[in-house]
PyMOL CGO cylinders between C-alpha atoms (Angstrom):
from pymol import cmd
from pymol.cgo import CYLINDER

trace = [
    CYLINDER, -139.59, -53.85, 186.99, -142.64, -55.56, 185.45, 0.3, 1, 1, 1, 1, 1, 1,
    CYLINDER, -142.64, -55.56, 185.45, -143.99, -54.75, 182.42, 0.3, 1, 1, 1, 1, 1, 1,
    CYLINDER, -143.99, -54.75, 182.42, -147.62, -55.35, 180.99, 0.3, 1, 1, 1, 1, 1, 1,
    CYLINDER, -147.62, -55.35, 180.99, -151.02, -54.30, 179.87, 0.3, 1, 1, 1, 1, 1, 1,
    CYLINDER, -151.02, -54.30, 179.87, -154.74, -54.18, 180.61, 0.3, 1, 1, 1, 1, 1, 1,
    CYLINDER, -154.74, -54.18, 180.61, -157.90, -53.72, 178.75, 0.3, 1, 1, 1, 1, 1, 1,
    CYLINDER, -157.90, -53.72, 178.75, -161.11, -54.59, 178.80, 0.3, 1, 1, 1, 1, 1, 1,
    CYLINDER, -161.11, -54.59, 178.80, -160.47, -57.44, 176.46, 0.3, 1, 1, 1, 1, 1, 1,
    CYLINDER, -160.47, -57.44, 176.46, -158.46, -58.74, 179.52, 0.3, 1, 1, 1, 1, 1, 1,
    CYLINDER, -158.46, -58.74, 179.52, -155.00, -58.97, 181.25, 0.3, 1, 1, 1, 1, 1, 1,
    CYLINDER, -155.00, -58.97, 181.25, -151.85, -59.21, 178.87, 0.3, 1, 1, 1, 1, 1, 1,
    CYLINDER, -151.85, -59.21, 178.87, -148.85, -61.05, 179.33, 0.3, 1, 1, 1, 1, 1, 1,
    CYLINDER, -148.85, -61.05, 179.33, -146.35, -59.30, 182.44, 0.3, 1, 1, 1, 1, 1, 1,
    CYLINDER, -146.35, -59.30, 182.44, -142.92, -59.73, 181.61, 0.3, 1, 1, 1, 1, 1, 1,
    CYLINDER, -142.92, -59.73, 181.61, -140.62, -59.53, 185.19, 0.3, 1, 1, 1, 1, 1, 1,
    CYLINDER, -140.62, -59.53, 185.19, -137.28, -57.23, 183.89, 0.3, 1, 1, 1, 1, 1, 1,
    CYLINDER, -137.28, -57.23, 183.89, -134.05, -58.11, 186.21, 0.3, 1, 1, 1, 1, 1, 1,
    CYLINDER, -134.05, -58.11, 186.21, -131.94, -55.96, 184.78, 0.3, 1, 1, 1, 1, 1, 1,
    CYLINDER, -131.94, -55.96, 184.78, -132.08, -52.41, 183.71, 0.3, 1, 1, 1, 1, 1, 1,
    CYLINDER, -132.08, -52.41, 183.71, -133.71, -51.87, 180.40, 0.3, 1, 1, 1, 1, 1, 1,
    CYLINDER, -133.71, -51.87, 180.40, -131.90, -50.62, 177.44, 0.3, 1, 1, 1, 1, 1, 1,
    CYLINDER, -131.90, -50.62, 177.44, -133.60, -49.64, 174.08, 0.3, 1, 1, 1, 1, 1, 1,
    CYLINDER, -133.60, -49.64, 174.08, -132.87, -53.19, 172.85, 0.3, 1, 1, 1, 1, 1, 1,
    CYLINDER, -132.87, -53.19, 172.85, -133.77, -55.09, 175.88, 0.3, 1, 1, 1, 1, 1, 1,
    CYLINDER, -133.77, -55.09, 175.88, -137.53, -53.26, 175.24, 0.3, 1, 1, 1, 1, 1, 1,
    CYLINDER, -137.53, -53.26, 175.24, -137.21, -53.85, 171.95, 0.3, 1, 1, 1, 1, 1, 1,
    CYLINDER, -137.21, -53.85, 171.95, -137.30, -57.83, 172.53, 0.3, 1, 1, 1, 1, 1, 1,
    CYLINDER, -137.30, -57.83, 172.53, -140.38, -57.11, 175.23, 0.3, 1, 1, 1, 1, 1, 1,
    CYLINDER, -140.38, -57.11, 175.23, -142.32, -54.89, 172.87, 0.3, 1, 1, 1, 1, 1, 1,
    CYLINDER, -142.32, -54.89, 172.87, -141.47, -57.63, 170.03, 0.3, 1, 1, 1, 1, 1, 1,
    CYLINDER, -141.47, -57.63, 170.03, -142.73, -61.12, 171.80, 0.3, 1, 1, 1, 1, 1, 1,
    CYLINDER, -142.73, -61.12, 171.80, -144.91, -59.71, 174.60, 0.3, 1, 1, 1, 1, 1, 1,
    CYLINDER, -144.91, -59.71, 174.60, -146.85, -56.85, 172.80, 0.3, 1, 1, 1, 1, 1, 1,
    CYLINDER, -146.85, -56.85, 172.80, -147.68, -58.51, 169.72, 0.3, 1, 1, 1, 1, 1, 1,
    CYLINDER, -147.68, -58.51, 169.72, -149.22, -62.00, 171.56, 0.3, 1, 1, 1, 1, 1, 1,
    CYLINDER, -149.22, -62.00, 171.56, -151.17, -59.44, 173.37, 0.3, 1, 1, 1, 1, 1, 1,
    CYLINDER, -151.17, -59.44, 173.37, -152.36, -57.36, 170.22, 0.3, 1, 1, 1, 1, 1, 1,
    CYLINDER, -152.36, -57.36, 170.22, -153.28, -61.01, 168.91, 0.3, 1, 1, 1, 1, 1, 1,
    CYLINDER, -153.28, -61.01, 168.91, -155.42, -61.44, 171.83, 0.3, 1, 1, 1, 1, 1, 1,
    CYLINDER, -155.42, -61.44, 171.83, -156.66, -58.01, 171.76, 0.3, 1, 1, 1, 1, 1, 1,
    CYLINDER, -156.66, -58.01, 171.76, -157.55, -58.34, 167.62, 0.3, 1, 1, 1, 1, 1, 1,
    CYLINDER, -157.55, -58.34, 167.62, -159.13, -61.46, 168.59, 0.3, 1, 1, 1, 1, 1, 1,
    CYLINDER, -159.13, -61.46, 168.59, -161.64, -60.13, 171.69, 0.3, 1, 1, 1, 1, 1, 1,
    CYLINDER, -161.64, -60.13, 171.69, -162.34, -56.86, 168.97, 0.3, 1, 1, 1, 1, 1, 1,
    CYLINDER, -162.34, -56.86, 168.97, -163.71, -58.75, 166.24, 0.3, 1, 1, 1, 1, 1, 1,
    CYLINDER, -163.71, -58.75, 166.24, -166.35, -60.82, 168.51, 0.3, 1, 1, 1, 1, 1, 1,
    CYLINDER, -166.35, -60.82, 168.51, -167.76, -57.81, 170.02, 0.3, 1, 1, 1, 1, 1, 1,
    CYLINDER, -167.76, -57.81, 170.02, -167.00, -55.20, 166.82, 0.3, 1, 1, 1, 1, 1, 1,
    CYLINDER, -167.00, -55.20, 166.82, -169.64, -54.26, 164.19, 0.3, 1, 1, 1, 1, 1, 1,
    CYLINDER, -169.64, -54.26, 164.19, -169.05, -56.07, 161.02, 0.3, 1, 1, 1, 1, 1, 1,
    CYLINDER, -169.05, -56.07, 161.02, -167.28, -53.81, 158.76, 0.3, 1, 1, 1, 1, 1, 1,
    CYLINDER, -167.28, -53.81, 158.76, -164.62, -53.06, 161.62, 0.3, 1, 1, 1, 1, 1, 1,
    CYLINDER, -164.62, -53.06, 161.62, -164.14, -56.50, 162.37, 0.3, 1, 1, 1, 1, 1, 1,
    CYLINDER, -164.14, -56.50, 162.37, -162.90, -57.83, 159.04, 0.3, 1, 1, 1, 1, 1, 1,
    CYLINDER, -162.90, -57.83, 159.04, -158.99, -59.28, 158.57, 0.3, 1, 1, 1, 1, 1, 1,
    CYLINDER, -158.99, -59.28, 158.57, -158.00, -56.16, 156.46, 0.3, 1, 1, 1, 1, 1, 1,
    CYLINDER, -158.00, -56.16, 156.46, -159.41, -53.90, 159.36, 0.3, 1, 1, 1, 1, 1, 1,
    CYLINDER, -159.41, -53.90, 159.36, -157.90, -55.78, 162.51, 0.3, 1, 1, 1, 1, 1, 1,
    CYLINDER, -157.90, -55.78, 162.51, -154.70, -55.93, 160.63, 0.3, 1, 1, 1, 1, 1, 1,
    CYLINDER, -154.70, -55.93, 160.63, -154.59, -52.16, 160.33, 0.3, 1, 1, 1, 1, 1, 1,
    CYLINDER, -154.59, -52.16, 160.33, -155.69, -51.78, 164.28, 0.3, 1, 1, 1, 1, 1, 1,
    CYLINDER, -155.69, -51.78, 164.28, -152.94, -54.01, 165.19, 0.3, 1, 1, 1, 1, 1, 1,
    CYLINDER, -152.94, -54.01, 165.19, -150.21, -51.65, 163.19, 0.3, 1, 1, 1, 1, 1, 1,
    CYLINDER, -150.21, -51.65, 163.19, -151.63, -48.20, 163.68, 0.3, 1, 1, 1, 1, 1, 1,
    CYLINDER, -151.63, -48.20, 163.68, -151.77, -49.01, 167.50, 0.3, 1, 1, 1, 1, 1, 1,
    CYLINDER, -151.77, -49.01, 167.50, -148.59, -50.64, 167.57, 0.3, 1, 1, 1, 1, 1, 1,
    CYLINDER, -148.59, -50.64, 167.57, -146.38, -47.77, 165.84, 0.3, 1, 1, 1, 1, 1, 1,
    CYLINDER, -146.38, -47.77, 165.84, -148.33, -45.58, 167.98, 0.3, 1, 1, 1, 1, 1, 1,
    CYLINDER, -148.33, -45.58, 167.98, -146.63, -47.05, 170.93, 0.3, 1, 1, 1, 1, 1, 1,
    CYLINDER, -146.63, -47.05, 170.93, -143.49, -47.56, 169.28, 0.3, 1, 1, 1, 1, 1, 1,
    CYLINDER, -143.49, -47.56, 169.28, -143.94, -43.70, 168.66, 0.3, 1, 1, 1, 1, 1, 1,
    CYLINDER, -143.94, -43.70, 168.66, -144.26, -43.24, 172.68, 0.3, 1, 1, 1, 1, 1, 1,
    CYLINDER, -144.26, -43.24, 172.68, -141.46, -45.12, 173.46, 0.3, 1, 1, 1, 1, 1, 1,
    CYLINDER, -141.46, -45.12, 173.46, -140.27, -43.57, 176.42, 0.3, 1, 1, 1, 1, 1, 1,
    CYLINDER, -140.27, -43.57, 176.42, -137.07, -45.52, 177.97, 0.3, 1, 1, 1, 1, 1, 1,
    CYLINDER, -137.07, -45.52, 177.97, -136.43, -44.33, 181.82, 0.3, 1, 1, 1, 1, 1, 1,
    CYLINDER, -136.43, -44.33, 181.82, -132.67, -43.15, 182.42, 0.3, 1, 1, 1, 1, 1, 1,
    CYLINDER, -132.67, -43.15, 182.42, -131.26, -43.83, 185.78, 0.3, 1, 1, 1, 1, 1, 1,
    CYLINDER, -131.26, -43.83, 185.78, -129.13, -41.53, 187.37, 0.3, 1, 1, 1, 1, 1, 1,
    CYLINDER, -129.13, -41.53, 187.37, -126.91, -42.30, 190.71, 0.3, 1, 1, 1, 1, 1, 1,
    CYLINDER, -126.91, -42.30, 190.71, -125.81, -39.91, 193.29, 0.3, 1, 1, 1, 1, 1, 1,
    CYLINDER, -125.81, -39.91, 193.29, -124.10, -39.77, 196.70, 0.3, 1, 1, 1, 1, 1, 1,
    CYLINDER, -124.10, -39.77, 196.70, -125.22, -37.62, 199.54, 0.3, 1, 1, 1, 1, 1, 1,
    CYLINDER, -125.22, -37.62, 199.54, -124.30, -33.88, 199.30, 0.3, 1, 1, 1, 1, 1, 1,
    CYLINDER, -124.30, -33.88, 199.30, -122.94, -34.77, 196.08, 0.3, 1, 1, 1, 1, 1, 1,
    CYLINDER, -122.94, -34.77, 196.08, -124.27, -33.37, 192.35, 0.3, 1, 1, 1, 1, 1, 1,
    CYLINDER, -124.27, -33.37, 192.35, -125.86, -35.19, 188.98, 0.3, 1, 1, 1, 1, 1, 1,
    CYLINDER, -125.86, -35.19, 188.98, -126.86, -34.39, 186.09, 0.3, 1, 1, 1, 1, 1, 1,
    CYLINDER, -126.86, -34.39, 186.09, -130.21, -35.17, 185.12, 0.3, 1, 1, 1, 1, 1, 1,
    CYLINDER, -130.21, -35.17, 185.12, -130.07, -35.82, 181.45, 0.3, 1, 1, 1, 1, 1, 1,
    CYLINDER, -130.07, -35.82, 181.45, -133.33, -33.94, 178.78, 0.3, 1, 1, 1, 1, 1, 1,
    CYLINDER, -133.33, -33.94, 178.78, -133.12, -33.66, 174.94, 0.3, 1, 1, 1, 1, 1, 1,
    CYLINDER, -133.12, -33.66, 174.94, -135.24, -32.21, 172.47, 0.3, 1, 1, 1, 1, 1, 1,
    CYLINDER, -135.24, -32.21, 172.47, -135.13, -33.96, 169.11, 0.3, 1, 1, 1, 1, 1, 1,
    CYLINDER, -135.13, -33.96, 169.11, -135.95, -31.06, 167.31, 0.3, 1, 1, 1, 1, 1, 1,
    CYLINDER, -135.95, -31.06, 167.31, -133.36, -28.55, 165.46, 0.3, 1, 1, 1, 1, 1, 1,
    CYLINDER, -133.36, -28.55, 165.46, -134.92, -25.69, 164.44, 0.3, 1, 1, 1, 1, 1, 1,
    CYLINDER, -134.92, -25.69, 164.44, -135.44, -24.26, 167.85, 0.3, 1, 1, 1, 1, 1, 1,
    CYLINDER, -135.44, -24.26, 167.85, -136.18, -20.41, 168.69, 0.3, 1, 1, 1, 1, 1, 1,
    CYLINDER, -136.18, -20.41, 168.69, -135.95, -19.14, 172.18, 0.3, 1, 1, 1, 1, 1, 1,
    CYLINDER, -135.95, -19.14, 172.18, -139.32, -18.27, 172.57, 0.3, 1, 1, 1, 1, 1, 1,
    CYLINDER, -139.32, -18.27, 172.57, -140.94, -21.41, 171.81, 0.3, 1, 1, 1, 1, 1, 1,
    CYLINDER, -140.94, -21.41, 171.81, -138.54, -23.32, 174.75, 0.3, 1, 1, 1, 1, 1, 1,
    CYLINDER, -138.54, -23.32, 174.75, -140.84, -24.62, 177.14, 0.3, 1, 1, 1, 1, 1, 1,
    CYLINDER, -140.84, -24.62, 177.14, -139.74, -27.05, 179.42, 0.3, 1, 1, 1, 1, 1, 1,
    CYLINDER, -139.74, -27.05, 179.42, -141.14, -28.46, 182.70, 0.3, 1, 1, 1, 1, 1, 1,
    CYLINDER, -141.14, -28.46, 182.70, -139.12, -30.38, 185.65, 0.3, 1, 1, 1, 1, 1, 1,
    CYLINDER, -139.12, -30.38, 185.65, -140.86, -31.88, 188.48, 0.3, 1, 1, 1, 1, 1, 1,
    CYLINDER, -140.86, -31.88, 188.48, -140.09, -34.34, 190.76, 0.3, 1, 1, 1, 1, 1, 1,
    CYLINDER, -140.09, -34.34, 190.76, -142.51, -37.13, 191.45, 0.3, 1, 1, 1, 1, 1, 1,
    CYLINDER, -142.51, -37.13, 191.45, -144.90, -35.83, 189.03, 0.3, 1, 1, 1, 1, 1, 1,
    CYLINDER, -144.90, -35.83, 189.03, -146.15, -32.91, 191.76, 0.3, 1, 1, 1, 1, 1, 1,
    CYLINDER, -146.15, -32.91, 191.76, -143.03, -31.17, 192.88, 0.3, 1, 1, 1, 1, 1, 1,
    CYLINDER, -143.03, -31.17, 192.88, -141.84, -27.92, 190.56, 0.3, 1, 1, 1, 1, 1, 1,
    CYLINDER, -141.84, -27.92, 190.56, -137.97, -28.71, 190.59, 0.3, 1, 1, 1, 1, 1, 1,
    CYLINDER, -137.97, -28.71, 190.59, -137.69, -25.92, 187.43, 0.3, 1, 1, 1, 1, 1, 1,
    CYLINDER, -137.69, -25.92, 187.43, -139.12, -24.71, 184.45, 0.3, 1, 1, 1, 1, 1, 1,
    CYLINDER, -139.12, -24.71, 184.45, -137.54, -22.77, 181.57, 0.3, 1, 1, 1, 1, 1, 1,
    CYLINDER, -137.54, -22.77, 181.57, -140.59, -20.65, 179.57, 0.3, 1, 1, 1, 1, 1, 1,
    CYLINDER, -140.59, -20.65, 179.57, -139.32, -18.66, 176.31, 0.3, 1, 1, 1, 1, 1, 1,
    CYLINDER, -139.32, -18.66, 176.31, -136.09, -19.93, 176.49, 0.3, 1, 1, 1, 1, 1, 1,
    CYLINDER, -136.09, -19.93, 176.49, -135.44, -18.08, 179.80, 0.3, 1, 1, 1, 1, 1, 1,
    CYLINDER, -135.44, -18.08, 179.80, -134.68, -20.00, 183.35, 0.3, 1, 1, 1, 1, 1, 1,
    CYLINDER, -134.68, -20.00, 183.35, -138.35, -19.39, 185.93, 0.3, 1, 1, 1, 1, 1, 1,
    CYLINDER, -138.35, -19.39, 185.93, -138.04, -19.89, 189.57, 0.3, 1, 1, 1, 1, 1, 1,
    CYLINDER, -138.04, -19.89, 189.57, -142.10, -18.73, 189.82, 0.3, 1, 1, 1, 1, 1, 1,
    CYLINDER, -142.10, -18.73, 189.82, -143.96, -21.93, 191.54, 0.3, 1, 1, 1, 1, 1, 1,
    CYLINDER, -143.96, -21.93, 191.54, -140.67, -23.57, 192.41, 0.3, 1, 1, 1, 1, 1, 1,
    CYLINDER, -140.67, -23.57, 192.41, -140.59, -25.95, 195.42, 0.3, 1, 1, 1, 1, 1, 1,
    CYLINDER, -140.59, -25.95, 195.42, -138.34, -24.08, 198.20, 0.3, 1, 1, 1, 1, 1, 1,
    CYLINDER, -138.34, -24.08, 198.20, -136.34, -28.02, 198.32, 0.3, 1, 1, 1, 1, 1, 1,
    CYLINDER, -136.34, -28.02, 198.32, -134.87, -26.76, 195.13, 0.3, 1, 1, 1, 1, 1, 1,
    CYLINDER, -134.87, -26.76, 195.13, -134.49, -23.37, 195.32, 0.3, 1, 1, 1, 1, 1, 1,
    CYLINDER, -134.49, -23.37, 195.32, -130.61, -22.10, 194.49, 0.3, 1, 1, 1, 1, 1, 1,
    CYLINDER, -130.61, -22.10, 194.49, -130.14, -26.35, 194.05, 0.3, 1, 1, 1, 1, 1, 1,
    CYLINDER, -130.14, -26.35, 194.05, -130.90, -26.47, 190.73, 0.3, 1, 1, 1, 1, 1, 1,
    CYLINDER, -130.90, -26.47, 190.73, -128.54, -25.31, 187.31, 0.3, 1, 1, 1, 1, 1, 1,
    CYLINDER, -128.54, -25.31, 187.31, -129.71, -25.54, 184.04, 0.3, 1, 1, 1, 1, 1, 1,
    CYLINDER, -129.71, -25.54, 184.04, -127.64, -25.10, 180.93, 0.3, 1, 1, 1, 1, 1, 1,
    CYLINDER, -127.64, -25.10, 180.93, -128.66, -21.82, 179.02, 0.3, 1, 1, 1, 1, 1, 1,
    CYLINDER, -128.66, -21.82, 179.02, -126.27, -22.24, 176.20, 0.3, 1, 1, 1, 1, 1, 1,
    CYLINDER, -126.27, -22.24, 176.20, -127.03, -25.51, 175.49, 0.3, 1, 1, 1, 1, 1, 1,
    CYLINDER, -127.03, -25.51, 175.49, -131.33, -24.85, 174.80, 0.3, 1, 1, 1, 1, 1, 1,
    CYLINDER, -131.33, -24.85, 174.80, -130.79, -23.70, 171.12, 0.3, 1, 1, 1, 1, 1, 1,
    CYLINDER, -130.79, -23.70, 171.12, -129.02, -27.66, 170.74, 0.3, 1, 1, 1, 1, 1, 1,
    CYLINDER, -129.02, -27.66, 170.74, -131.93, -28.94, 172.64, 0.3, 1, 1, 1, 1, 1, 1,
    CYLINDER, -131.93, -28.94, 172.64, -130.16, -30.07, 175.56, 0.3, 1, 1, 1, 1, 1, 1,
    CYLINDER, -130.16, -30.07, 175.56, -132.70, -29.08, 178.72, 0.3, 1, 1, 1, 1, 1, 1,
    CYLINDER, -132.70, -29.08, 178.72, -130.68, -31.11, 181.52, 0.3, 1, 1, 1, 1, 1, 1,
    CYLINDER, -130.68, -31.11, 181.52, -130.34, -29.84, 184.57, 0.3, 1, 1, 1, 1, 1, 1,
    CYLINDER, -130.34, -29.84, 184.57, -127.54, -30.01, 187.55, 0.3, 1, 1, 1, 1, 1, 1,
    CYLINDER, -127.54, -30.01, 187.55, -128.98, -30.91, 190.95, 0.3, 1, 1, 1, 1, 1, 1,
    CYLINDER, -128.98, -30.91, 190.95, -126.80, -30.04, 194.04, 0.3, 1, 1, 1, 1, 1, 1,
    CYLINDER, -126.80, -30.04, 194.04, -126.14, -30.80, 197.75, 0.3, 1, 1, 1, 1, 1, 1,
    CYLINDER, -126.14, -30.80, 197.75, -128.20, -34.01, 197.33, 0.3, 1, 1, 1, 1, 1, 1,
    CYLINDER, -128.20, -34.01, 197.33, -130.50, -35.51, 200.22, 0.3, 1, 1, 1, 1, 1, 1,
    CYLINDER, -130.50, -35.51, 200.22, -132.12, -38.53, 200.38, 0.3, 1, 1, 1, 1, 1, 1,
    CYLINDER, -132.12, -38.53, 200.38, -135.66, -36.79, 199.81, 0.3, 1, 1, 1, 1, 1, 1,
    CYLINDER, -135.66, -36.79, 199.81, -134.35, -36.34, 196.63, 0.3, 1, 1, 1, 1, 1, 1,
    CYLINDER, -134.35, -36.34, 196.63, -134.45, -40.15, 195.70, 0.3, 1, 1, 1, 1, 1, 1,
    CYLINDER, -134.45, -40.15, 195.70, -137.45, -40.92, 192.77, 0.3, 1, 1, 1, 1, 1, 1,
    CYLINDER, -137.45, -40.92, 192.77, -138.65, -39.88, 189.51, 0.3, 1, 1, 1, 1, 1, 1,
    CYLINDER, -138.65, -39.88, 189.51, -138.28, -36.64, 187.74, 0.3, 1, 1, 1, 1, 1, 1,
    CYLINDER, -138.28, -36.64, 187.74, -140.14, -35.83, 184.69, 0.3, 1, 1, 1, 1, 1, 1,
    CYLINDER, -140.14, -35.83, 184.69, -138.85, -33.13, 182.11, 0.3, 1, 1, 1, 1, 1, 1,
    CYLINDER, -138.85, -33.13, 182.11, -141.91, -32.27, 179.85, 0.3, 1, 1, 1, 1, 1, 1,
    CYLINDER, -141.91, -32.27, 179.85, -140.92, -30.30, 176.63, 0.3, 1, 1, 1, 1, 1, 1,
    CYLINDER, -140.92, -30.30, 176.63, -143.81, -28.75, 175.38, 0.3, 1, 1, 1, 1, 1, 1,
    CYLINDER, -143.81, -28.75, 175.38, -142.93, -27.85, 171.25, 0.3, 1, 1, 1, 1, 1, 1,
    CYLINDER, -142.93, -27.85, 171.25, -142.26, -32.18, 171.19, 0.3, 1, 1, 1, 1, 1, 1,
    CYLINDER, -142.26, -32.18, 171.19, -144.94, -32.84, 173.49, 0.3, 1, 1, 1, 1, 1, 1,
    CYLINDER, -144.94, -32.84, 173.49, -142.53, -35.17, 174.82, 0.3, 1, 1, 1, 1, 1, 1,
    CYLINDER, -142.53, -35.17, 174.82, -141.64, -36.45, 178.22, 0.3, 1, 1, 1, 1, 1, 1,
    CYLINDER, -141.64, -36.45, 178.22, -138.75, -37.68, 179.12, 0.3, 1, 1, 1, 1, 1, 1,
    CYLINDER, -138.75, -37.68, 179.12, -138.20, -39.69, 183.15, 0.3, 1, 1, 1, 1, 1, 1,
    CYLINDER, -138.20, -39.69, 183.15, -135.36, -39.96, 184.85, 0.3, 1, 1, 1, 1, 1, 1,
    CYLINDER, -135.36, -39.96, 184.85, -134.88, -42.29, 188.32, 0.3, 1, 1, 1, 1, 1, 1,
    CYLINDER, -134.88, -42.29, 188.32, -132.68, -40.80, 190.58, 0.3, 1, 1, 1, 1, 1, 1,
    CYLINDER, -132.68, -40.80, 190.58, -131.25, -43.17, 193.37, 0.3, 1, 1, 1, 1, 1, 1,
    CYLINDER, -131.25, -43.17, 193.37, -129.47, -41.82, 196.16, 0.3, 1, 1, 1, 1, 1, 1,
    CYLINDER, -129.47, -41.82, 196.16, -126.71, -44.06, 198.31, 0.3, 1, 1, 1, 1, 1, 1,
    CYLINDER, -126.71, -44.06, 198.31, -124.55, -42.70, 201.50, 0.3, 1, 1, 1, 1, 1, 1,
    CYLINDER, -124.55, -42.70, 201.50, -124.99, -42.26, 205.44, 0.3, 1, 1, 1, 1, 1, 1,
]
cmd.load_cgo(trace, "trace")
């Protein structure tokens, strides 16, 4: 995995990840690689800024408004393994506590395009969902009022393999999940 970031003030530092990343390992990139880039970034703003924006005071305030905004949008990618013709679990959670049926929205797709499920008003839909999934897919009815919106894929395939994205519309919050797929 590679990590790193682009503007028009230029390229940032990329930062090559071995291993998988845990919420400490991007932590320590977020720490050393983000804020030599914000440095750079603060530096390109306040050449090309209007006076009163490019002041200390104001770049200092850029740099931690846009940095706890991306701390804020922190989204760490699970990854999930399964065997051929097996089952997973792919794992969504709502932070929130205070949830009422009808204001469970929730949208899984699979590579971004694919409908793999949704669950509108608290209530499982099948309307718009990819035949690949259909009577594949479980979700976990009891568990919505807790926040829990994972779902249970069966009879795996290889097709299956990539990224599935559970949107929860109250958080605004989406969460990824890579599935990898091994056997014949």
């Amino acid at each position: 995995m590679i990590w790193g970031a682009v503007t028009s003030a230029g390229v940032g530092p990329l930062c090559f990840i071995k291993s998988k990343v845990n919420a400490a390992i991007y932590q320590d990139i977020l720490e050393h690689l983000l804020t030599s880039f914000m440095e750079m970034l603060i530096s390109f703003s306040s050449k090309t800024l209007p006076p009163a924006h490019s002041v200390k005071t104001t770049s200092k305030c850029c740099f931690v408004c846009v940095f706890a905004v991306l701390i804020n949008k922190v989204c760490l990618q699970v990854t999930v393994e399964g065997v051929i013709g097996g089952s997973v679990v792919l794992p969504c959670f709502s932070r929130k506590n205070d949830l009422k049926p009808q204001d469970i929205n929730v949208h899984w797709r699979h590579n971004y395009t694919q409908i793999v499920c949704d669950i509108i008003q608290g209530k499982d839909s099948v309307e718009g969902q990819n035949q690949w999934y259909k009577n594949r897919t479980e979700t976990f009815p009891d568990e919505y009022l807790k926040g829990n919106f994972s779902i249970k894929l069966n009879n795996l395939q290889h097709a299956d393999a990539g990224e599935f994205s559970c949107f929860i519309t109250s958080d605004s919050k989406e969460e990824t999940v890579q599935l990898f797929i091994s056997g014949v």
